[in-house]
ZAKOLLUM-774432 format. One record per residue: x, y, z of N, C-alpha, C in turn. Coordinates in steps of 0.02 Angstrom, whole numbers, plus 50000, padded with zeros to 5 digits. Example, Ala and Ser with C-alpha at 12.3 -4.5 7.8 and 13.67 -1.06 7.14 Angstrom:
<rs>
506604971650390506154977550390506604983550390
506424988850354506844994750357506455000250394
</rs>
This chain:
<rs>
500424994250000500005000050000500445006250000
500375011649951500765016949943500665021149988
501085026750036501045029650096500695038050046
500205039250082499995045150045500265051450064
500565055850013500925061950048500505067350073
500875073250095500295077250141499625079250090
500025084250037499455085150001499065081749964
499045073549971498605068949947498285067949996
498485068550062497915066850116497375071050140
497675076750116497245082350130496655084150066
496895083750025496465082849962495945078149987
496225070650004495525066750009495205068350102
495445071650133494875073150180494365079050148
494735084250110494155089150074493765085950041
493875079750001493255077449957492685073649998
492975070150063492445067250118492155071950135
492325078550158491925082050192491475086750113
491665088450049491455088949997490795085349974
490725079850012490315074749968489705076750034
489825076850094489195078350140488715085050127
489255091150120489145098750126488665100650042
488475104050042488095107949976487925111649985
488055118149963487575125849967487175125249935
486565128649964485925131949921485975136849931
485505140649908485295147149895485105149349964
484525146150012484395149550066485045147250133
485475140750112486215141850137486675139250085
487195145350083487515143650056488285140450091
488645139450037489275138150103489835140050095
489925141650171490695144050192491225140150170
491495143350104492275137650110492905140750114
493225138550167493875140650179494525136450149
495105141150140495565137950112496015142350143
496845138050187497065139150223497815139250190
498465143950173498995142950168499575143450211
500095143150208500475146950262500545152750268
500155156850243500245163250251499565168950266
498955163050228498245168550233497975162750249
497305166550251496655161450257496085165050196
495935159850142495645162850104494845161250113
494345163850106493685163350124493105166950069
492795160450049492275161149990491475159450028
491035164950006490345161050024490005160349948
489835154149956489665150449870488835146649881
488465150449831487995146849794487945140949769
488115133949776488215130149713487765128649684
487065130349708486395126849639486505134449586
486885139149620486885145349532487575143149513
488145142149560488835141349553489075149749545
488875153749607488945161149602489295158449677
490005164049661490125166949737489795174949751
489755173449806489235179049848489675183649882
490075180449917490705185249954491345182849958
492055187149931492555182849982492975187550004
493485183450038493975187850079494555186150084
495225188750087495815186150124495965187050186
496395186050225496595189050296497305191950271
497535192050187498095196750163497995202750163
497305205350165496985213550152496715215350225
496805212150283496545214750341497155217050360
497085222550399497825226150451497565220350521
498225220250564498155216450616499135212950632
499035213050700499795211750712499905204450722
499375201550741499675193550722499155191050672
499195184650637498735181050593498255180850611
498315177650704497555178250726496975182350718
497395190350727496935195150724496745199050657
497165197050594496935197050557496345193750497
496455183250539495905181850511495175183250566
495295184950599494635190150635494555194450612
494745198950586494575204350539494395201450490
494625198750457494415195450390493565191950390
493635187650439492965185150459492365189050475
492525196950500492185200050519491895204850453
492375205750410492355208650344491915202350296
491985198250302491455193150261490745194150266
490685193250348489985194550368489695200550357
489985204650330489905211350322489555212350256
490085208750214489615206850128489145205750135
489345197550187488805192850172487975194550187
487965198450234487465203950247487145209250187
487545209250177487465216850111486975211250055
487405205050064486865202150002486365195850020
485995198050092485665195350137485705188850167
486265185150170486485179050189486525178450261
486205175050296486205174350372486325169550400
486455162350360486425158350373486915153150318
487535148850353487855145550297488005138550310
488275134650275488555128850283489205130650287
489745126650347490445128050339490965122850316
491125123550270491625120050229492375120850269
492435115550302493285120950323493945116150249
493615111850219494055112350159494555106950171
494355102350220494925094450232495325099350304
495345104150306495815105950356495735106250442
496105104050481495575102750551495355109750601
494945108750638494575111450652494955114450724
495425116450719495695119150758496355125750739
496535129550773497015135350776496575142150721
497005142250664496645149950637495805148050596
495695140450604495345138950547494755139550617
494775137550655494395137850715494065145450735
494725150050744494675157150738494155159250710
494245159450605494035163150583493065158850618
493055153850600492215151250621491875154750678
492415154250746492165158750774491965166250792
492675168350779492215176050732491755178050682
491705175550649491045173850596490375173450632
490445167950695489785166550724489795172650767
490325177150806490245181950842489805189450815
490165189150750489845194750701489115192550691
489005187750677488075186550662488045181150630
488635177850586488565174350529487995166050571
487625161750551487315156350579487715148350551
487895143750585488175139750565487755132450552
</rs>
């Protein structure tokens, strides 16, 4: 059995958690995508295949990552509002559910966003 490398393992936890999640229209979903450097954040339609809002935590001011993907998160909900979204599915994208990816969810839910 071939040992799977990181970014093959991570690929197939995004498609497990891919295959449960689906946006609609009255929720759509939160998908995050995480590098070493940002946190990138889309809210997506998939029955139009429209994104609705996104964001980086590269365009927020803030002195550590943390507090920039809180800004960032807080700036989403801000769209996501503008184009009446109150409610989403959260995709965190194969990545676990803990440190900045944790963060941004919970700021999101602090701002208003519904999970």
């Amino acid at each position: 059995m071939k040992k799977l490398t990181k970014p093959e393992r991570l690929e197939r936890r995004h498609k497990r958690v891919r295959a449960k999640i689906f946006g609609s229209t009255a929720r759509p979903r939160l998908s995050i995508y995480k590098s070493n450097t940002r946190i990138i954040a889309q809210i997506i339609d998939d029955e139009r295949g429209a994104t609705l809002a996104a964001v980086s935590s590269m365009s927020e001011k803030g002195k550590t990552p943390r507090e920039r993907v809180e800004a960032a998160a807080a700036t989403l909900v801000k769209e996501a509002k503008k184009k009446g979204v109150v409610a989403v599915v959260f995709d965190r994208g194969g990545f676990q559910f803990v440190g900045s990816i944790k963060a941004f969810a919970d700021s999101a839910r602090a701002a208003g966003l519904q999970f």
